[in-house]
C-alpha positions in Angstrom: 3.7 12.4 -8.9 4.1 9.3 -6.2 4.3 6.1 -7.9 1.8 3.7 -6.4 1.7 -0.5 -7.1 -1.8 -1.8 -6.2 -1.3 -5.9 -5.7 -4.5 -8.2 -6.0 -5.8 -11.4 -8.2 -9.1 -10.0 -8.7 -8.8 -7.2 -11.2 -12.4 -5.9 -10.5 -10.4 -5.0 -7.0 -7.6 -3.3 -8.4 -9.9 -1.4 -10.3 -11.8 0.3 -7.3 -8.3 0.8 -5.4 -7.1 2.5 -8.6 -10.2 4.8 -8.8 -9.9 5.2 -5.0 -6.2 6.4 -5.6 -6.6 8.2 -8.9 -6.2 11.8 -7.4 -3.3 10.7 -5.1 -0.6 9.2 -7.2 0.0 7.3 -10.7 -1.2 3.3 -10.2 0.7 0.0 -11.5 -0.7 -3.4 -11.3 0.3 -6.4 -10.3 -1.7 -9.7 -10.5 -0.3 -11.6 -7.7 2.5 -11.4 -5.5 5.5 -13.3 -7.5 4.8 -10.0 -10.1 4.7 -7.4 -7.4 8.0 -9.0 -6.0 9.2 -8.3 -9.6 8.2 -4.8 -9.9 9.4 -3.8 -7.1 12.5 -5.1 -7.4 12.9 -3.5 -10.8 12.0 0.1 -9.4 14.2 -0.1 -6.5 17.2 -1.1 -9.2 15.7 2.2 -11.4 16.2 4.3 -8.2 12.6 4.5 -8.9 11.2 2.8 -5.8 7.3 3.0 -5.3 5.7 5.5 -2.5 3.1 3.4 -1.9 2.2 -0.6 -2.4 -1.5 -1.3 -1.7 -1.4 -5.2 -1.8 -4.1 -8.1 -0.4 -2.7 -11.1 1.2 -4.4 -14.2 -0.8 -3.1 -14.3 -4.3 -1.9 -17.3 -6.1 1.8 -17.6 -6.6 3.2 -15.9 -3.7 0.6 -14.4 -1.0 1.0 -10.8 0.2 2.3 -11.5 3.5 5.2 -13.4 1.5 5.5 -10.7 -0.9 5.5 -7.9 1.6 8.3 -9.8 3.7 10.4 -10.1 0.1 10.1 -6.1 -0.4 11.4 -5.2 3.0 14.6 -7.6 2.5 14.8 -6.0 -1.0 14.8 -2.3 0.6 16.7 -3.4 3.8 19.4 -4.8 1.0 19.5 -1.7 -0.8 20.2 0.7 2.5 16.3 1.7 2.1 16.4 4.5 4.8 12.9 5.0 4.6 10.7 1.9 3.7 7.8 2.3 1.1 4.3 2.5 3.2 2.2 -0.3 2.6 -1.3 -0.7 3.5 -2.7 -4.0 3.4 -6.3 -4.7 1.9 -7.7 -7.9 2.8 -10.6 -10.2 3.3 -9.3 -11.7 6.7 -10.5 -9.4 9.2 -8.8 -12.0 12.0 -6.2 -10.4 14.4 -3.3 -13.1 14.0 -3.1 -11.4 9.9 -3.4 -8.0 11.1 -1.0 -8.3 13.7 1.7 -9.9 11.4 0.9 -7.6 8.2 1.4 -4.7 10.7 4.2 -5.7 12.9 6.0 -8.5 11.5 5.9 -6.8 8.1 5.8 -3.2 8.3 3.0 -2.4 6.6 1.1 1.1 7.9 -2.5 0.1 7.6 -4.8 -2.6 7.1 -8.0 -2.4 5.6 -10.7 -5.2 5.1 -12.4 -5.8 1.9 -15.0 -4.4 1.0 -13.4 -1.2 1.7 -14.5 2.0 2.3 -12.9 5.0 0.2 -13.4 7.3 3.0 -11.4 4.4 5.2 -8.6 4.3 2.6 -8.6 8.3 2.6 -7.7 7.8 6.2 -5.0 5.2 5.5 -3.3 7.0 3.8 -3.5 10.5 6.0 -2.3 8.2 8.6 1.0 7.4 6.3 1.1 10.8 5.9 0.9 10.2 2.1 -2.6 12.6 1.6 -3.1 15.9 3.8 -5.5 16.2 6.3 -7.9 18.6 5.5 -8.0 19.4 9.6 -4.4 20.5 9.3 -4.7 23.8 7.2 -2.7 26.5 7.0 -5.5 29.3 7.1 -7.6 30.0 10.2 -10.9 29.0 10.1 -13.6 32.0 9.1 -15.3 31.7 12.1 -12.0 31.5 14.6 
């Protein structure tokens, strides 16, 4: 089962991104980004690395863009050949965080608080991490 680490101060958030993700993969917390850094660290020196990190960017101790920037040199150190996806879930809806989350950072989505569960559904079939119902093997009844 992927191994998903949701990141976010406000626990009544990682609650609703944990019962968004229940079906998709088995959830860890972190309360800020100093403890995700820590986590993710100790998974990657496991050979345990996380499929998916589901972080927001203002947090006390270190903020997710930090955070996020820390991973990458973590997995880029470790010969990572294929980065964990990330999607970002914020409050800032401004272009200058999207833009660095996404580019500067790698991270594959970017979602703005309050979210939708339907949006984060298609997050995540955009990672390719959940199949698309669209992309079925059987013909449709009607075809």
């Amino acid at each position: 089962m992927p191994r998903i680490l949701i990141v976010d101060d406000s626990r009544y958030q990682r609650h609703l991104v944990e019962k968004a993700l229940a079906d998709v993969g088995r959830c860890e917390q972190a309360e800020d980004g100093a403890e995700a850094v820590r986590l993710f660290q100790q998974a990657l020196h496991r050979g345990e690395p996380y499929d998916l990190v589901v972080m927001d960017i203002l947090m006390p101790a270190m903020d997710g863009h930090r955070a996020l920037a820390w991973m990458r040199r973590m997995e880029e150190q470790a010969g990572v050949v294929r980065p964990t996806r990330v999607i970002m879930l914020s409050s800032l809806d401004d272009a200058q965080n999207m833009m660095q989350a996404q580019f500067e950072e790698g991270a594959g989505a970017y979602l703005t608080k309050p979210f939708d569960p339907a949006d984060m559904l298609a997050a995540l079939r955009a990672l390719e991490f959940a199949k698309n119902p669209l992309d079925a093997d059987e013909p449709c009844a009607n075809s």
